[in-house]
C-alpha positions in Angstrom: 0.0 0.0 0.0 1.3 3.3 -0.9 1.7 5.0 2.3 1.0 9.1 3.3 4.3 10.0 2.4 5.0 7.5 -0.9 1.7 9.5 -2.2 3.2 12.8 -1.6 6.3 11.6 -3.7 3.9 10.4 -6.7 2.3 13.6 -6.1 5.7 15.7 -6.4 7.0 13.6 -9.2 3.5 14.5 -11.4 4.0 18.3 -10.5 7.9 18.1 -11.6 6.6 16.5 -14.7 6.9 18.4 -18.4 3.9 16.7 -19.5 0.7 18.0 -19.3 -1.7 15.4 -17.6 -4.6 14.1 -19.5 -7.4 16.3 -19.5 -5.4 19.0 -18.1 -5.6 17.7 -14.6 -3.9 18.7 -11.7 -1.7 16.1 -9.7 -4.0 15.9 -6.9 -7.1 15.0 -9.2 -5.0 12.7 -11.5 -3.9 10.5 -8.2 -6.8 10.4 -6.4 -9.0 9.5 -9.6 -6.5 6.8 -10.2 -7.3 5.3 -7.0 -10.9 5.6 -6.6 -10.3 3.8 -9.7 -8.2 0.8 -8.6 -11.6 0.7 -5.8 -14.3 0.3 -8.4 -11.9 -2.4 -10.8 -11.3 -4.4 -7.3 -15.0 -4.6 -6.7 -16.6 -4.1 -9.5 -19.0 -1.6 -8.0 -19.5 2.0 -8.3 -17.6 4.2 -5.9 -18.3 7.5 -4.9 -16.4 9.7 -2.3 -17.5 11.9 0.0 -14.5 13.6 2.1 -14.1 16.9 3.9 -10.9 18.6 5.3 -12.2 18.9 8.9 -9.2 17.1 9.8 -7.4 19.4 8.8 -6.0 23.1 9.7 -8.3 26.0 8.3 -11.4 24.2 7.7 -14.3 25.8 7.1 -17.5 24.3 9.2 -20.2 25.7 7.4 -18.5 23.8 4.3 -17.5 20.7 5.9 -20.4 19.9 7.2 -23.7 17.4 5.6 -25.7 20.1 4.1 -28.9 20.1 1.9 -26.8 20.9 -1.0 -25.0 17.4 -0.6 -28.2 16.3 -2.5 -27.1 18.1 -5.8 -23.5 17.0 -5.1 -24.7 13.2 -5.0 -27.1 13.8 -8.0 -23.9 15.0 -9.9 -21.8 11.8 -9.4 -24.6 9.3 -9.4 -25.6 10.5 -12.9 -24.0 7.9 -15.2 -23.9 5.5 -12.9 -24.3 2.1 -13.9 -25.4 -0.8 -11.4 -27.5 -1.5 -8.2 -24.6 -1.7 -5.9 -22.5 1.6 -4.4 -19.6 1.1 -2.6 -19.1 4.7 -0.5 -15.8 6.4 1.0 -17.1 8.4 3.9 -14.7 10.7 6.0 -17.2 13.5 7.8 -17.4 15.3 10.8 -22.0 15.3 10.3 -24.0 17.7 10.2 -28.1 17.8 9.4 -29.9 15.2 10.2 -32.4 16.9 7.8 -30.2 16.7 4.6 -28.5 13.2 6.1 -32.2 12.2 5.6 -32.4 13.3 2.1 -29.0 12.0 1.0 -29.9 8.5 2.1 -33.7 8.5 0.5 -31.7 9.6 -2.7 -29.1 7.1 -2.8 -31.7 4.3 -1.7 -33.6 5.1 -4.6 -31.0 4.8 -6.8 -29.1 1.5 -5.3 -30.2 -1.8 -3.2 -26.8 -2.2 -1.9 -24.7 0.3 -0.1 -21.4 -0.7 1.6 -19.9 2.4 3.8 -16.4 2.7 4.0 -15.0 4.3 6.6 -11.2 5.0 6.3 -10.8 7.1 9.2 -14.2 8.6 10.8 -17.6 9.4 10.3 -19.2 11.3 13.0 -22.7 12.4 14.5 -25.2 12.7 11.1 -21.8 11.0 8.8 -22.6 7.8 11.8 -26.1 8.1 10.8 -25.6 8.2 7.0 -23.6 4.5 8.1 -26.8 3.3 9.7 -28.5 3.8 6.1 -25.9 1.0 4.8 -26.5 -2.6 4.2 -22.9 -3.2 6.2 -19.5 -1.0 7.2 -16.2 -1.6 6.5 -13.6 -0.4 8.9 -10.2 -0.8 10.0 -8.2 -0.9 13.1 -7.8 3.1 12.6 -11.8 3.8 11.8 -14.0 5.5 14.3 -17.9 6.6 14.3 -19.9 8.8 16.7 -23.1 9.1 18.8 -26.2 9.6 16.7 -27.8 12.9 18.4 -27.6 16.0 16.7 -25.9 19.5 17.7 -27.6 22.4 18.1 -26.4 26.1 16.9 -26.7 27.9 20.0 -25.9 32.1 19.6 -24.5 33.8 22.7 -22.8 36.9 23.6 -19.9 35.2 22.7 -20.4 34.2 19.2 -22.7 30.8 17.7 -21.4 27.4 19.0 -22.5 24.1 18.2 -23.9 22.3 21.4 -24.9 18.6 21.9 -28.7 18.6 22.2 -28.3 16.2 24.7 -25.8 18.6 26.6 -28.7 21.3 26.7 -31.2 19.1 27.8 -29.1 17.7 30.6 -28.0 21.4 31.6 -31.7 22.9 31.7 -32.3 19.7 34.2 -29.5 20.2 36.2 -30.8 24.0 36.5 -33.8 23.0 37.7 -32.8 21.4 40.4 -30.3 23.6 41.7 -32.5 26.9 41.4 -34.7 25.2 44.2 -31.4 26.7 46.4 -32.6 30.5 46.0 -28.9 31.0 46.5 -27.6 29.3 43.3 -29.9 31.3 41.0 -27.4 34.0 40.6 -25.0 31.4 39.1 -27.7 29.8 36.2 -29.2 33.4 35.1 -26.8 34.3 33.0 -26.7 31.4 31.4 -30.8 30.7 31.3 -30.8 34.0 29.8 -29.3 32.7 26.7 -31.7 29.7 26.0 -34.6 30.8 23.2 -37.7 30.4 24.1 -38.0 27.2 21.5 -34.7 25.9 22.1 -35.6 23.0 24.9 -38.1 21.9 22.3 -36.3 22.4 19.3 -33.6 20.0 21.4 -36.2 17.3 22.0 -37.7 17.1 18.6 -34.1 17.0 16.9 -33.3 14.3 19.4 -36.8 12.1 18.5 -35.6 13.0 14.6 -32.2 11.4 14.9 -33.6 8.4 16.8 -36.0 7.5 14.6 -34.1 7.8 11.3 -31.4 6.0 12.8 -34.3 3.3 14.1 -36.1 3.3 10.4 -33.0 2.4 8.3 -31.5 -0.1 10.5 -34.9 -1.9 10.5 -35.5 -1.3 7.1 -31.7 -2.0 5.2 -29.0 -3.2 7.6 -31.1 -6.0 9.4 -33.8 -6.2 6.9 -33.2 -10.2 7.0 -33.5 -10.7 10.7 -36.7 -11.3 12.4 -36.0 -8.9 15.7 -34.7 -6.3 13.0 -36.5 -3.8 14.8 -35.5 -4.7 18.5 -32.3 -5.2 17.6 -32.3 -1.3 16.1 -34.2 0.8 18.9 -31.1 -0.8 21.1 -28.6 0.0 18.2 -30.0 3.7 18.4 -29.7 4.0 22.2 -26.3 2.7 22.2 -24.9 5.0 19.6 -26.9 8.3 21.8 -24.0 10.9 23.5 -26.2 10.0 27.0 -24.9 6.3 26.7 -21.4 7.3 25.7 -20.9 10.1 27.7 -19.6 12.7 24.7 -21.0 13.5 21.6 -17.6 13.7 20.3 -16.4 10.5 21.8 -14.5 8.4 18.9 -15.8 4.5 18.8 -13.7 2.1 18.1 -15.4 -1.2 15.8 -14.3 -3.4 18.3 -16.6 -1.2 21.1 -19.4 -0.6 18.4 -19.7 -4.7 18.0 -19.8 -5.1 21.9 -22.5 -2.5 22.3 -24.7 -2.5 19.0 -25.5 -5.2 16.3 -24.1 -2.9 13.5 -22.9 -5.1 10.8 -19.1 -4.4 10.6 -16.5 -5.5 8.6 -12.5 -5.7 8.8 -11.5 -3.7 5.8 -8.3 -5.5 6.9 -9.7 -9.0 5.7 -9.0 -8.3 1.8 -5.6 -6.4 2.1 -5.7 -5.4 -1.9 -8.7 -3.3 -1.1 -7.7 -1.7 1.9 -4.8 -0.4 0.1 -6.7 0.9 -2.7 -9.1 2.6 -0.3 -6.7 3.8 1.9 -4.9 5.6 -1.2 -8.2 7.4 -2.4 -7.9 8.7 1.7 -4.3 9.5 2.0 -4.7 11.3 -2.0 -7.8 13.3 -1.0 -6.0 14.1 2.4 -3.1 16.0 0.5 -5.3 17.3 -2.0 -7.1 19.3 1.1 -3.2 20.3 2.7 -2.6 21.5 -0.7 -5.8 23.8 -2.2 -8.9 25.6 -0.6 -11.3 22.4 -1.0 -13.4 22.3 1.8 -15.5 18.7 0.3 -15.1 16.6 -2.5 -18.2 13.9 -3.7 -16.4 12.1 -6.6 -16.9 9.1 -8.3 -15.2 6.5 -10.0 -15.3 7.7 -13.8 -14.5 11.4 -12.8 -17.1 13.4 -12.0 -16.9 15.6 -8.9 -18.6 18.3 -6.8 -15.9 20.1 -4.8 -16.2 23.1 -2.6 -13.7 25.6 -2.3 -13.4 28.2 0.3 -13.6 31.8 -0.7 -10.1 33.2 -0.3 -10.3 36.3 1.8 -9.7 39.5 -0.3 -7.9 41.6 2.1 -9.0 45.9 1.2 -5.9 47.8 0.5 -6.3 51.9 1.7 -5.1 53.6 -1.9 -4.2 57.1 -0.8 -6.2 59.9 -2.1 -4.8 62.0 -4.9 -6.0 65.5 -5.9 -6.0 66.0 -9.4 -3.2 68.1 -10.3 -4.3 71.0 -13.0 -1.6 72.7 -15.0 -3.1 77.0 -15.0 -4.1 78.0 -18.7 -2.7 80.9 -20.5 -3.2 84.2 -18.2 -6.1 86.1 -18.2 -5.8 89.5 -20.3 -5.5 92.2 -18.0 -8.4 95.0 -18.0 -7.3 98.5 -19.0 
């Protein structure tokens, strides 16, 4: 397998190169092409990546994240396509649950079996795009994530994102402690900052992410067993940031097998395509180091949907210049 650094080299010998690559590629789409490539030839199924830099320094989050505009993205690579059967790179931090829902009723229209690959992690709505697979493949280095969404919470000190389950858990801790007259000077500044629909909005979001995550394990990755739907209400609970303590808690495949019934596989047990998948990572990785793209949905035969951050036009203060006007002739003296 062509390590982090042997791809770099390829990558540097390309860019060294006097010839022009074909199509007037760049190095960074040439390489990773060629190994999303060598995926699809070892399988013999289509292959579509879907990779942000949030692993990276300088990442945008608003561009990073699952967005409703992932839907055009996936429209753009599945056209083409050929084949019931999608093989899918995943390296995400989440994001909507809302758009996660309307990426996977997109791609299940289009194809009866998805495998997820998950090369290093796919977290919070990225675990629950996993959930909508007929199996995972992971490796000894491959993480997911609780389930339950984040919430964009303003304050005086900017807009975070906050665990819904965090919220929840901190508006019930305030209730109890405000019974003690003389803690309610510690929770009112920070009640003051909860909207008036925010515990609700919290609760509904949580039910929402639940229930997807319930509905496609029952209806996809344990479609064959007869407690399919026991078997994912516990899956769901398990993967919840209230059963694991942090919504940004990495899990291991050998903790996910003890504590769900997610279908997982050792993308260690065929060695050919581990290295080809762990190329198409390590190629996309540099291309993010290397350029502004903030997410890349590409598939096998080329076609892509990239982001690109906006590079910050810094104002330059031009001094201000009076016209200089050279006098006319003099005026004629009177007599």
């Amino acid at each position: 397998m062509p390590t982090w650094g042997e791809i770099l080299q390829e990558l540097m010998a390309l860019q060294r190169g006097a010839a022009p690559l074909p199509g007037g590629a760049s190095a960074f789409d040439f390489v990773r092409r060629k190994y999303l490539k060598a995926v699809a030839a070892q399988t013999g199924r289509n292959v579509i990546l879907y990779s942000t830099r949030w692993v990276q320094p300088q990442h945008d989050a608003a561009l990073t994240s699952i967005t409703p505009e992932d839907v055009h993205g996936f429209m753009e690579v599945v056209h083409g396509l050929n084949g019931d059967a999608l093989d899918l790179i995943l390296h995400s931090p989440g994001g909507s649950a809302e758009a996660t829902e309307a990426i996977v009723l997109y791609l299940r229209s289009k194809f009866k079996d998805i495998r997820v690959f998950v090369p290093h992690a796919a977290m919070s709505a990225a675990t629950m795009l996993c959930c909508a697979a007929d199996r995972i493949v992971m490796g000894a280095h491959s993480f997911l994530g609780p389930v339950d969404p984040q919430i964009l919470w303003r304050t005086g000190g900017g807009q975070m994102s906050i665990p819904a389950h965090a919220i929840l858990d901190q508006f019930e801790r305030a209730k109890r402690e405000c019974k003690d007259p003389t803690l309610l000077p510690v929770w009112v500044p920070t009640l003051q900052q909860y909207g008036p629909a925010l515990i609700a909005q919290c609760e509904q979001a949580l039910d929402l992410s639940e229930r997807l995550v319930t509905s496609w394990l029952t209806d996809y990755m344990f479609k064959d067993l007869e407690d399919a739907a026991k078997r994912a209400e516990r899956t769901a609970k398990a993967l919840s940031s209230k059963e694991v303590l942090s919504h940004g808690r990495f899990l291991h495949r050998d903790e996910l097998r003890k504590k769900t019934d997610l279908v997982i596989e050792d993308l260690e047990d065929d060695q050919s395509l581990q290295d080809a998948v762990l190329s198409v990572y390590h190629a996309t990785a540099h291309t993010f180091s290397a350029t502004q793209a903030q997410k890349i949905i590409e598939n096998h035969l080329g076609s892509a949907f990239v982001k690109i951050a906006q590079m910050q036009m810094q104002p330059v203060q031009l001094p201000f210049l009076i016209p200089q006007v050279s006098p006319g002739p003099p005026k004629p003296q009177d007599s």
